[in-house]
PyMOL Python script that loads the backbone (N, CA, C, O; Angstrom):
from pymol import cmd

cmd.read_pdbstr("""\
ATOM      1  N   UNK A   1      27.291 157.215   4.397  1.00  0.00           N
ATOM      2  CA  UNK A   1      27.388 156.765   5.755  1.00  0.00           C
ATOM      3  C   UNK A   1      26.215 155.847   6.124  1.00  0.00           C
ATOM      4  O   UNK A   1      26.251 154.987   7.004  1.00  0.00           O
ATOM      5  N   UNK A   2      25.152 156.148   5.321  1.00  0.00           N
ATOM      6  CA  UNK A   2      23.890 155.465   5.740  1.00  0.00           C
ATOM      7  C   UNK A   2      24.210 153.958   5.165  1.00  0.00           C
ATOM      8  O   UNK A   2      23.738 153.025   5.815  1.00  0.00           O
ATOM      9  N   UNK A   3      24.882 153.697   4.140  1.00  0.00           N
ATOM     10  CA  UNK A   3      24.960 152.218   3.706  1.00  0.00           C
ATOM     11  C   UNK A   3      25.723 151.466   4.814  1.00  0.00           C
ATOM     12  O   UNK A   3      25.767 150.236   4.821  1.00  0.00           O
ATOM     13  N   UNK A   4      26.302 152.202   5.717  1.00  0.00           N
ATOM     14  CA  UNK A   4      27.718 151.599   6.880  1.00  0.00           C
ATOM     15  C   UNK A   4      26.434 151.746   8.388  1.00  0.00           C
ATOM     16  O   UNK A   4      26.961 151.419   9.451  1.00  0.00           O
ATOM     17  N   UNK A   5      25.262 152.084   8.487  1.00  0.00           N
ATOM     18  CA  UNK A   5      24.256 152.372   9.321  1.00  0.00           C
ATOM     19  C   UNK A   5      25.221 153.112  10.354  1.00  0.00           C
ATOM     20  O   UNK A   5      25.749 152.830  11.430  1.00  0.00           O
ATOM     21  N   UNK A   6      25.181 154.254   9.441  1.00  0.00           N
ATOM     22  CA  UNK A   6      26.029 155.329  10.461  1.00  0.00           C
ATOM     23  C   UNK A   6      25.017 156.597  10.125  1.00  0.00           C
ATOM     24  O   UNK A   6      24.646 156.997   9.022  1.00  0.00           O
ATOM     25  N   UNK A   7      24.684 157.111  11.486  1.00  0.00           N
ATOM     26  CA  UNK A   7      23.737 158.135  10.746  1.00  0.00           C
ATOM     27  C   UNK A   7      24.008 159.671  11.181  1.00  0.00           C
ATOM     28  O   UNK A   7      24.161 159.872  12.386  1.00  0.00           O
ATOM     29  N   UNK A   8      24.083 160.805  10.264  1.00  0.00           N
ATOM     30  CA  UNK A   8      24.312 161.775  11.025  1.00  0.00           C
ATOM     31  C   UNK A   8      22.902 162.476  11.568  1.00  0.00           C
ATOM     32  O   UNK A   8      21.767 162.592  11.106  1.00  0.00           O
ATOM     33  N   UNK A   9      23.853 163.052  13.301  1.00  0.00           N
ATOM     34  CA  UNK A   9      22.721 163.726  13.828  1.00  0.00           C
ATOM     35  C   UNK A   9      22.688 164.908  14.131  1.00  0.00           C
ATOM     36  O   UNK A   9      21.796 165.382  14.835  1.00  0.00           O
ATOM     37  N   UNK A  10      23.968 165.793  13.495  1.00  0.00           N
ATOM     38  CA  UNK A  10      23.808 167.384  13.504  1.00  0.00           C
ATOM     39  C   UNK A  10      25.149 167.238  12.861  1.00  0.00           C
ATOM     40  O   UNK A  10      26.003 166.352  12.869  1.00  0.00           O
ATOM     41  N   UNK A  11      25.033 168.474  12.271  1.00  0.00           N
ATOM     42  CA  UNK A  11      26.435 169.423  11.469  1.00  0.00           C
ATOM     43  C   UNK A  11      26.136 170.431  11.188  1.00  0.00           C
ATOM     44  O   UNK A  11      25.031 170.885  10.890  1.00  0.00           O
ATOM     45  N   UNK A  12      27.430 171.035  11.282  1.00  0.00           N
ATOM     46  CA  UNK A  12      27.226 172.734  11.233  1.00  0.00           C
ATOM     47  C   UNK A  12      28.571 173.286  10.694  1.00  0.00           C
ATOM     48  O   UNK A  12      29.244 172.568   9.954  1.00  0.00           O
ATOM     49  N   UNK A  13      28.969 174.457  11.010  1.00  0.00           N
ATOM     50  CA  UNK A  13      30.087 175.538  10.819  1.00  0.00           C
ATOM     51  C   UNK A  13      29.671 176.060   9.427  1.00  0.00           C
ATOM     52  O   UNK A  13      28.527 176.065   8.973  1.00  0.00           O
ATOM     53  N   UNK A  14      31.031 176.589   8.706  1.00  0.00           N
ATOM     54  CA  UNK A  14      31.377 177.451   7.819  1.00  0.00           C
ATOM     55  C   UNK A  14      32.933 176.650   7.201  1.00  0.00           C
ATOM     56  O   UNK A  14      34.004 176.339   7.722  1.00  0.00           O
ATOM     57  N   UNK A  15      32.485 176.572   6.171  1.00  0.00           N
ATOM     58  CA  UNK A  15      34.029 176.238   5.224  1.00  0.00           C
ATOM     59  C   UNK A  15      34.847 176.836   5.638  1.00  0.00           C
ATOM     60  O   UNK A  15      34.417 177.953   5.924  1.00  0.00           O
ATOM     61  N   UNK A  16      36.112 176.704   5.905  1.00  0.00           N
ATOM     62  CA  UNK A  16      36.414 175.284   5.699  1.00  0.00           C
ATOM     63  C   UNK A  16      36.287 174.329   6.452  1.00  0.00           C
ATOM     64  O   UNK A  16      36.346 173.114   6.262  1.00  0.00           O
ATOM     65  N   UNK A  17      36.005 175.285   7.815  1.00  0.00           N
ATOM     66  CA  UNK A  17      35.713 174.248   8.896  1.00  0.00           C
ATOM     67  C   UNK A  17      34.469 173.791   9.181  1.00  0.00           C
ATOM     68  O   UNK A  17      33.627 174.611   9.545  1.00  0.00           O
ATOM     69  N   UNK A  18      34.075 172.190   9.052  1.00  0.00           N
ATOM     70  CA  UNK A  18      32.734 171.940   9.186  1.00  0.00           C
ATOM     71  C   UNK A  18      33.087 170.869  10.456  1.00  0.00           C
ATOM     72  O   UNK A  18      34.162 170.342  10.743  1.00  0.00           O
ATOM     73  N   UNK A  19      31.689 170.751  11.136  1.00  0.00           N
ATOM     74  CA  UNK A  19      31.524 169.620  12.242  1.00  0.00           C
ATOM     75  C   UNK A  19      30.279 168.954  12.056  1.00  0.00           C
ATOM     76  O   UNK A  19      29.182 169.444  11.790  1.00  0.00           O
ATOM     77  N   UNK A  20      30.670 167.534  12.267  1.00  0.00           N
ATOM     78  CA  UNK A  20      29.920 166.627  11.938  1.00  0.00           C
ATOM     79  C   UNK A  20      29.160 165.555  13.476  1.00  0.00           C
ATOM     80  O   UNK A  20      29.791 165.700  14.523  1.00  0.00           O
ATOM     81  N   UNK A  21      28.482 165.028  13.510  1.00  0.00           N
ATOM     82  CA  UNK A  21      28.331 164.813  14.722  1.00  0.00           C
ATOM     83  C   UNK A  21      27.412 163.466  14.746  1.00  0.00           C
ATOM     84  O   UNK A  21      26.201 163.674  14.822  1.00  0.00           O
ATOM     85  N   UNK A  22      27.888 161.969  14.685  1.00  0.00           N
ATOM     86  CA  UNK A  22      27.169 160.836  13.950  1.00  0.00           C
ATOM     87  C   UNK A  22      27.026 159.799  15.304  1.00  0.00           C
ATOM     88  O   UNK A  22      27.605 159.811  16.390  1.00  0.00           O
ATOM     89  N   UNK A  23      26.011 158.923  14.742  1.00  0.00           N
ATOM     90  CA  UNK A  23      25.680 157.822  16.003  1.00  0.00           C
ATOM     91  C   UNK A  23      25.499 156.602  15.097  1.00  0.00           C
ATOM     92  O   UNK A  23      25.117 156.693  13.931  1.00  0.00           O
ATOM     93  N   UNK A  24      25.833 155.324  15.782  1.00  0.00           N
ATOM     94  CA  UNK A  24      25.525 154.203  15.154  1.00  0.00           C
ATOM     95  C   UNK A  24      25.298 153.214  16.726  1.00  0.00           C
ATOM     96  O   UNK A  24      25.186 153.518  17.914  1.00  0.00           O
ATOM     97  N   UNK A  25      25.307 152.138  16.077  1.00  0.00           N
ATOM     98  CA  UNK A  25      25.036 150.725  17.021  1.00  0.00           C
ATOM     99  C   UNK A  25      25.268 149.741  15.827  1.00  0.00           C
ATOM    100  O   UNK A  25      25.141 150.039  14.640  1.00  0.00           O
ATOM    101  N   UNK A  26      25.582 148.675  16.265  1.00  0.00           N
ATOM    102  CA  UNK A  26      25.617 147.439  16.152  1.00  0.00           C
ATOM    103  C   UNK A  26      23.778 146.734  15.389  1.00  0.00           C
ATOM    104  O   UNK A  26      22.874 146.497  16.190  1.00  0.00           O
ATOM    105  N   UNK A  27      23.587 146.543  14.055  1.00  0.00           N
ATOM    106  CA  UNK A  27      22.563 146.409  13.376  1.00  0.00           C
ATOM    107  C   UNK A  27      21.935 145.150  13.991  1.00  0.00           C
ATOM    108  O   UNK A  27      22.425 144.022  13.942  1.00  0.00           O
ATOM    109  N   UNK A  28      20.622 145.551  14.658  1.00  0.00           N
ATOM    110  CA  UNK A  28      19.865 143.881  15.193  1.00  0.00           C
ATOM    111  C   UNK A  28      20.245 143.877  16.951  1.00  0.00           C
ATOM    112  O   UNK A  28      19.747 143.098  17.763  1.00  0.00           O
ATOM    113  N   UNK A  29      21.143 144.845  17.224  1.00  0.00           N
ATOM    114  CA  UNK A  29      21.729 144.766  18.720  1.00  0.00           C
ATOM    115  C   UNK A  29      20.940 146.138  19.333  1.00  0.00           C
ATOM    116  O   UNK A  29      20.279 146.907  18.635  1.00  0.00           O
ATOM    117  N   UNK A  30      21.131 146.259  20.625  1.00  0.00           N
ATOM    118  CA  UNK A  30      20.391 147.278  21.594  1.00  0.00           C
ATOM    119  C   UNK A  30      22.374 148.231  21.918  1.00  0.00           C
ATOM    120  O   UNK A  30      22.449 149.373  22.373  1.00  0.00           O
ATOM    121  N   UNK A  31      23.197 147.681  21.673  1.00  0.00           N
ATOM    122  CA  UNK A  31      24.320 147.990  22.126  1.00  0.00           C
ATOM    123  C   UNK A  31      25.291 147.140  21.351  1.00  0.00           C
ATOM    124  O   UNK A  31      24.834 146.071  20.946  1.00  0.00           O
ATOM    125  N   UNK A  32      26.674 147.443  21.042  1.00  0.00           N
ATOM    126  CA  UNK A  32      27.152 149.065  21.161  1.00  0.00           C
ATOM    127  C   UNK A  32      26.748 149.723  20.522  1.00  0.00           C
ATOM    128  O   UNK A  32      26.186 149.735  19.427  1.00  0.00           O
ATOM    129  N   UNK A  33      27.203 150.687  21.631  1.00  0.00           N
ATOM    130  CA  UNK A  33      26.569 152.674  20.696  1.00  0.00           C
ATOM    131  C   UNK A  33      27.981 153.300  20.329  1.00  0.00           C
ATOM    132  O   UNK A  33      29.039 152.971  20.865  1.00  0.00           O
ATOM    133  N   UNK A  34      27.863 154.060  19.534  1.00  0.00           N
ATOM    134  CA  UNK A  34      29.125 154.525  18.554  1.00  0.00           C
ATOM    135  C   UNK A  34      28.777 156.153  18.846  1.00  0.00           C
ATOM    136  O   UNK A  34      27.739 156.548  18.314  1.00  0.00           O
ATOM    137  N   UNK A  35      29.349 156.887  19.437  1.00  0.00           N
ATOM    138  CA  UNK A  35      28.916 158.403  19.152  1.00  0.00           C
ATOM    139  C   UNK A  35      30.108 159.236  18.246  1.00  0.00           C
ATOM    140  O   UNK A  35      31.196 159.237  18.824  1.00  0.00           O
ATOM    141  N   UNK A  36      30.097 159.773  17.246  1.00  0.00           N
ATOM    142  CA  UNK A  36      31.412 160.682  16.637  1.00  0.00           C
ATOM    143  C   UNK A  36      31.789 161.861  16.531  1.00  0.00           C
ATOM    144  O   UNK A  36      31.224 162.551  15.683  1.00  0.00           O
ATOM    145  N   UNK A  37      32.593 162.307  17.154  1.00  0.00           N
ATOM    146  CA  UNK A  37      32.796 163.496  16.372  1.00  0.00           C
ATOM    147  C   UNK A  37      33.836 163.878  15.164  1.00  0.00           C
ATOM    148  O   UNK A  37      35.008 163.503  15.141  1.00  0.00           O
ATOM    149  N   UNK A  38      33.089 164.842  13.976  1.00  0.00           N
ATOM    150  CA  UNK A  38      34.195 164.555  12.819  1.00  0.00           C
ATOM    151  C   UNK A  38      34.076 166.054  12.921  1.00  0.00           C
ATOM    152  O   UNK A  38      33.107 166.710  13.303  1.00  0.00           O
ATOM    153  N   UNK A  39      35.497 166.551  12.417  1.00  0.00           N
ATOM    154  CA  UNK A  39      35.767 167.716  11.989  1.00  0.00           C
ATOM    155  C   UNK A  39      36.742 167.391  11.148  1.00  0.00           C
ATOM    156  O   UNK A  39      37.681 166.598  11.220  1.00  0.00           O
ATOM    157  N   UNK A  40      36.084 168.689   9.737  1.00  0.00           N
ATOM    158  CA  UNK A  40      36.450 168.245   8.551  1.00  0.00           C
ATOM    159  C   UNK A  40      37.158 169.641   8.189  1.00  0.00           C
ATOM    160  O   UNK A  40      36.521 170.669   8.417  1.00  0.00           O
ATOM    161  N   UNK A  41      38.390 169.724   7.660  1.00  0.00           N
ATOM    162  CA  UNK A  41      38.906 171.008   6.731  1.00  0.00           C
ATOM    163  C   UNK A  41      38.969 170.819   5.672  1.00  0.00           C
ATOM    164  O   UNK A  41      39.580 169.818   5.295  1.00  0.00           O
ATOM    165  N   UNK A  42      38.317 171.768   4.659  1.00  0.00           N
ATOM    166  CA  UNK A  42      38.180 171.466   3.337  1.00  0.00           C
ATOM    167  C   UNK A  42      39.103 172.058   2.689  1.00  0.00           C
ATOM    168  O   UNK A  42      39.268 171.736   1.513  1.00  0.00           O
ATOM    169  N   UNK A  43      39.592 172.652   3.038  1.00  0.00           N
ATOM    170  CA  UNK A  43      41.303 173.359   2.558  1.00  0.00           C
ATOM    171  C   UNK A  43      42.352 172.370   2.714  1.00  0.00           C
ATOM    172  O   UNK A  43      43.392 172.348   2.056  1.00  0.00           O
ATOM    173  N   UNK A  44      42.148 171.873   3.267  1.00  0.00           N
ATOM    174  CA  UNK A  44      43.484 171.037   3.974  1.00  0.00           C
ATOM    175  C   UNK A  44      42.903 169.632   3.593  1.00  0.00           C
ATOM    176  O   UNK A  44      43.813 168.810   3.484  1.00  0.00           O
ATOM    177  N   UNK A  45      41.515 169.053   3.332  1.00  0.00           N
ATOM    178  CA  UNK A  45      41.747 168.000   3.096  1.00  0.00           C
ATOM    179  C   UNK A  45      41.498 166.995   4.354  1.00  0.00           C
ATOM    180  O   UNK A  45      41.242 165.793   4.280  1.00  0.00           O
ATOM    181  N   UNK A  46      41.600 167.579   5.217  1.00  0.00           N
ATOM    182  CA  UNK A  46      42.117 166.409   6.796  1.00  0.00           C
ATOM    183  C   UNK A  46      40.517 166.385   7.247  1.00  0.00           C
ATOM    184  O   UNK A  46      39.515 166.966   6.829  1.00  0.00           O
ATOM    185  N   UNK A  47      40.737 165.558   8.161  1.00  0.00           N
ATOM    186  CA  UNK A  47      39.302 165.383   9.296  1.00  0.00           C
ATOM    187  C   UNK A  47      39.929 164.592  10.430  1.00  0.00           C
ATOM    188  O   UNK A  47      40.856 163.800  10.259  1.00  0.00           O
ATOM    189  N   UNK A  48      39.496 164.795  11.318  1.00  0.00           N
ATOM    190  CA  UNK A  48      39.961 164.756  12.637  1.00  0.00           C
ATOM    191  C   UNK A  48      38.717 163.798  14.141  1.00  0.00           C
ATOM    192  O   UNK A  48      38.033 164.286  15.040  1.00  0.00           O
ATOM    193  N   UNK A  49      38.888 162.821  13.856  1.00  0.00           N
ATOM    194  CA  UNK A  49      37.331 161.905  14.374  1.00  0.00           C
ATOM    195  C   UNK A  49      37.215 161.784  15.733  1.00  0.00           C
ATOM    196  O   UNK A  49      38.209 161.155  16.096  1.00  0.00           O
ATOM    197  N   UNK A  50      36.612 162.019  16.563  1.00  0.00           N
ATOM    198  CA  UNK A  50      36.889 161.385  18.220  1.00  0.00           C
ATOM    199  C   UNK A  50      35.894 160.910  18.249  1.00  0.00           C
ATOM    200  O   UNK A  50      34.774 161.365  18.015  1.00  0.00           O
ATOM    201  N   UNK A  51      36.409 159.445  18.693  1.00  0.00           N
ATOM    202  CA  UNK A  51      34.725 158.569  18.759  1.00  0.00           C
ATOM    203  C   UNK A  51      34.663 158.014  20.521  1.00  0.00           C
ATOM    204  O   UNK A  51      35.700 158.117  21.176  1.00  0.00           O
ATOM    205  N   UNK A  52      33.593 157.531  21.080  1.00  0.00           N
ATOM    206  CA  UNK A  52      32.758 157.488  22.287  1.00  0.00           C
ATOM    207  C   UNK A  52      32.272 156.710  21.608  1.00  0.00           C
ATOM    208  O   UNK A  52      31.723 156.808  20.511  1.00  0.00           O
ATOM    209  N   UNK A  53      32.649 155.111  22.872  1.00  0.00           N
ATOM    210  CA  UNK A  53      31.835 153.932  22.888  1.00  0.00           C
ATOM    211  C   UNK A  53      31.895 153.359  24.310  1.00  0.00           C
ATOM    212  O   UNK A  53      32.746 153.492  25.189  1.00  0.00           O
ATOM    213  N   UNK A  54      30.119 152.321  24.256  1.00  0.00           N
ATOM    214  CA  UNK A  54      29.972 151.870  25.176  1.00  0.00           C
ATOM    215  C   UNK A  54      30.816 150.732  25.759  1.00  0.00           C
ATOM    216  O   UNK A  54      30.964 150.646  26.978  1.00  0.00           O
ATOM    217  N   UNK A  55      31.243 150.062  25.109  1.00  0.00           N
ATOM    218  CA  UNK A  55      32.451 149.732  24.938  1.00  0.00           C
ATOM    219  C   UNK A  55      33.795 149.745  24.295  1.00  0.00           C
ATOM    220  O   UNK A  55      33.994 149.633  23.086  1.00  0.00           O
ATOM    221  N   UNK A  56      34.767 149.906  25.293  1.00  0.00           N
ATOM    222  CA  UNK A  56      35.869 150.827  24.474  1.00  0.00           C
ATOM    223  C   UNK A  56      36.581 149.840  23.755  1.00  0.00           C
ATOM    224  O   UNK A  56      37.203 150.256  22.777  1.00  0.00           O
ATOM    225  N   UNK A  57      36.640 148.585  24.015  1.00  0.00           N
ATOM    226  CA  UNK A  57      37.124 147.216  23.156  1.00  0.00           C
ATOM    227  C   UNK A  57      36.923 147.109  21.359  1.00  0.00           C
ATOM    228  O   UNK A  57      37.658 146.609  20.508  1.00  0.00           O
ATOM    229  N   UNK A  58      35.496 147.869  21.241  1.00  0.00           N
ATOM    230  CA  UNK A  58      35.303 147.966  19.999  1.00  0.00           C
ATOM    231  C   UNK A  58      35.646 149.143  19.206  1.00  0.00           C
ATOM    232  O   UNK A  58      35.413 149.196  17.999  1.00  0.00           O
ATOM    233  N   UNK A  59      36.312 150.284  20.003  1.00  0.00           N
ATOM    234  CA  UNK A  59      36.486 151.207  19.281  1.00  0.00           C
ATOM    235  C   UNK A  59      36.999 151.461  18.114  1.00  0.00           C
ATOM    236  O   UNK A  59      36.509 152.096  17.180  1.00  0.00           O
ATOM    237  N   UNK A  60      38.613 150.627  18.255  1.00  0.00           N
ATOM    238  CA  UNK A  60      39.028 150.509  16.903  1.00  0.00           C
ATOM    239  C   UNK A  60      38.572 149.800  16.121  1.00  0.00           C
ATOM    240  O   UNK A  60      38.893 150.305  15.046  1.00  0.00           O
ATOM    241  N   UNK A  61      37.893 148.740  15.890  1.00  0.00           N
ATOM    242  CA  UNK A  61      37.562 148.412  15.214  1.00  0.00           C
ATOM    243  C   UNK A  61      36.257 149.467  14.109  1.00  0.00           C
ATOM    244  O   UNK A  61      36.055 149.542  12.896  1.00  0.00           O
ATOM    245  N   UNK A  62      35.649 150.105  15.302  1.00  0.00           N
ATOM    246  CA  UNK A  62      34.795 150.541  14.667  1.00  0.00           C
ATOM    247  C   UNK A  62      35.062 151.779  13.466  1.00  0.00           C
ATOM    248  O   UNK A  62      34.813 152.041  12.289  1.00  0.00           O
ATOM    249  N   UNK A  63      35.798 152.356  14.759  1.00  0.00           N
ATOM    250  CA  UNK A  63      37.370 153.617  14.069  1.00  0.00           C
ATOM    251  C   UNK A  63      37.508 153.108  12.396  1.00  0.00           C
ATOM    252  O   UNK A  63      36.888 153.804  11.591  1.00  0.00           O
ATOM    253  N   UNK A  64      38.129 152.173  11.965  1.00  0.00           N
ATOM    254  CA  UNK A  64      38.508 151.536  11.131  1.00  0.00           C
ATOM    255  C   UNK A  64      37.290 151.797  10.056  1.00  0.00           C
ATOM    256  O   UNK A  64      37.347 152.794   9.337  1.00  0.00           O
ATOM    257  N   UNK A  65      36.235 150.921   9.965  1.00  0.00           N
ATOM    258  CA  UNK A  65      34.835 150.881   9.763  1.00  0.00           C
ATOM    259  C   UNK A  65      34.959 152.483   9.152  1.00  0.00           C
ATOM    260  O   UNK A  65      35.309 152.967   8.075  1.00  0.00           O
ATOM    261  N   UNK A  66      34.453 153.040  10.503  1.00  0.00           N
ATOM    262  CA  UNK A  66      34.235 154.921   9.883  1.00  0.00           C
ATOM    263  C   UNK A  66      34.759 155.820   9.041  1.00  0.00           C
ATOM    264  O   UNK A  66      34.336 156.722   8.318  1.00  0.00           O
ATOM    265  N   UNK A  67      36.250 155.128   9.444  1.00  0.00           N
ATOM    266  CA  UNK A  67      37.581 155.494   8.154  1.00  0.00           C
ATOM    267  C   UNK A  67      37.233 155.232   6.794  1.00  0.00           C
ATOM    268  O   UNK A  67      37.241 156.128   5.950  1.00  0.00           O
ATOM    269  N   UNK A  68      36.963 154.180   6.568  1.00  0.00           N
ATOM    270  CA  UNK A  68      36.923 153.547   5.359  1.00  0.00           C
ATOM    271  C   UNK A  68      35.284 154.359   4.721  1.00  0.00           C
ATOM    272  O   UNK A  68      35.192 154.841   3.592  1.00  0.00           O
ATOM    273  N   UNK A  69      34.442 154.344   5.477  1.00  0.00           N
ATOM    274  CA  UNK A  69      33.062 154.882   4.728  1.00  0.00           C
ATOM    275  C   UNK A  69      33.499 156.300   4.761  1.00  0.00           C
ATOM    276  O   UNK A  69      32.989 156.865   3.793  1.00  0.00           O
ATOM    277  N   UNK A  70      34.369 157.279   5.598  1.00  0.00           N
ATOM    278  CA  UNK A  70      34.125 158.500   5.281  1.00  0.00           C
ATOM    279  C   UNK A  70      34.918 158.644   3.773  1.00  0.00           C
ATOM    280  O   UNK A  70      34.305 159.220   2.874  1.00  0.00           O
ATOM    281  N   UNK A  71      36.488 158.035   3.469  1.00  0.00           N
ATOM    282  CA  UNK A  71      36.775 158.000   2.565  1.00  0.00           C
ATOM    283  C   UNK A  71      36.280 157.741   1.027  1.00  0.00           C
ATOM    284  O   UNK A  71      36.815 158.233   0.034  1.00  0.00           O
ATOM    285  N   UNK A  72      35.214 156.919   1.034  1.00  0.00           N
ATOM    286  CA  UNK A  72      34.552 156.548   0.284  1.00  0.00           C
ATOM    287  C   UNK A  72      33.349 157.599  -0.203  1.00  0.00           C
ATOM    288  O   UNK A  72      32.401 157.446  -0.973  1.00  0.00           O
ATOM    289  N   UNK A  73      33.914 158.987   0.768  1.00  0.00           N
ATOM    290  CA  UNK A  73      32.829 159.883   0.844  1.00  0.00           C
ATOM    291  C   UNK A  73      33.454 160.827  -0.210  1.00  0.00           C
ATOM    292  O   UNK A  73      32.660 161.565  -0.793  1.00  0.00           O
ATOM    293  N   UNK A  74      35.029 160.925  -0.606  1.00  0.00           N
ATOM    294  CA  UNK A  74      35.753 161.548  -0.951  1.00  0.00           C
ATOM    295  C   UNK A  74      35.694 161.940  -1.947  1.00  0.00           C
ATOM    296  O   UNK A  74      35.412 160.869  -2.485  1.00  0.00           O
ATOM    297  N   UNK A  75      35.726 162.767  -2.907  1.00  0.00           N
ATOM    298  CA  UNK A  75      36.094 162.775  -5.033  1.00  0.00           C
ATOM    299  C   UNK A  75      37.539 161.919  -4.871  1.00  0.00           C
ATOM    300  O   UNK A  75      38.501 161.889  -4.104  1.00  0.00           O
ATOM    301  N   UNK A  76      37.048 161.217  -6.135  1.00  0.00           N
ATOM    302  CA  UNK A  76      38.542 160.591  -6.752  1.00  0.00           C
ATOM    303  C   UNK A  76      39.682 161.412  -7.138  1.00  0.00           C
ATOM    304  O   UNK A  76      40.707 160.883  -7.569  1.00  0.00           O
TER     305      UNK A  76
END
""", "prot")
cmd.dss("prot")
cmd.show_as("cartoon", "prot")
cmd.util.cbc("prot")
cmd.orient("prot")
């Protein structure tokens, strides 16, 4: 996540259910702010993201972005 300057700033639970809890911005900018929440089942495979932005125009895009680095987080 850190190569995508996404950084996590708390996680917690118990397998299978974990929560993840990440912030970013825009690299070189004061704004946008990206806040996430991920919840992950490791049984199931799934994760479930709700993201909070200062502007909501960029969300999906950013959505997208987060998708792609958490996957990349995955085993082959």
């Amino acid at each position: 996540m850190q190569g995508h300057s996404i950084q996590c700033i708390a996680s917690g639970g118990q397998p299978p259910s974990l929560k993840f809890f990440f912030f970013a911005q825009k690299e070189g900018e004061t704004s946008p702010f990206f806040l996430v929440e991920c919840l992950i089942n490791t049984s199931s495979a799934k994760a479930q993201i709700n993201i909070k932005a200062d502007d909501p125009t960029l969300s999906e895009p950013f959505s997208t972005l987060f998708r792609s680095a958490l996957l990349a987080l995955s085993p082959s």
